[in-house]
N, C-alpha and C positions, 0 to 999 in steps of 0.2 A: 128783678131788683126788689122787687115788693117784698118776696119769701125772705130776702137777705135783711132789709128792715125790721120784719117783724120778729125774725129770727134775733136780733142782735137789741131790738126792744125788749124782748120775754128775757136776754140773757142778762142786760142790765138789770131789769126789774126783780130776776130773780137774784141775782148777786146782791141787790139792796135788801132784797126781804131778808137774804140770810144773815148777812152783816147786822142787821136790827136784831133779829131773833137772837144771835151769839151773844151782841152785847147787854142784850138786856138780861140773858139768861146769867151772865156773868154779873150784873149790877146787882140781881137780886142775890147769885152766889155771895157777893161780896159784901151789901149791906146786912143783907135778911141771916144769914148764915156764918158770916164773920169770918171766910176765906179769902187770904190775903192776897190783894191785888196781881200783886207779880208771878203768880200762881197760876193766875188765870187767864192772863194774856196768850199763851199758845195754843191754851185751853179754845176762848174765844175763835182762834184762828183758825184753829183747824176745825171747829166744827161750823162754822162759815162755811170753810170747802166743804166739807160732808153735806151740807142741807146744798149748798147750790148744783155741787154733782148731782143727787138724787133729783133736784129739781130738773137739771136739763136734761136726765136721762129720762125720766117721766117725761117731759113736754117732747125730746125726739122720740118718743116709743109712741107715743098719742097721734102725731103726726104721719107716723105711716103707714095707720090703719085706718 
């Protein structure tokens, strides 16, 4: 039960790191750069999944070595 905890802790935390990095990557697109909002939103989304797939694929590749 312990491995299913920490497993399911690392999956939230990495799901929050991603969601932070997209959107902010996306706030600076949109202030700093002058790319319009509605443009960006799937943009944001999908590269959310992109950063937390590679994250849990790294943290499961790390774990069964």
């Amino acid at each position: 039960m312990k491995k299913f905890t920490e497993l399911a802790l690392t999956f939230a935390f990495a799901s929050c790191s991603a969601a932070y990095v997209a959107y902010s990557a996306a706030y600076i697109a949109h202030y700093e750069l002058g790319i319009p909002s509605a443009a960006l939103r799937n943009q944001a989304l999908t590269s959310a999944i992109l950063i937390l797939g590679l994250v849990t694929i790294e943290f499961l590749a790390s774990k069964k070595q």
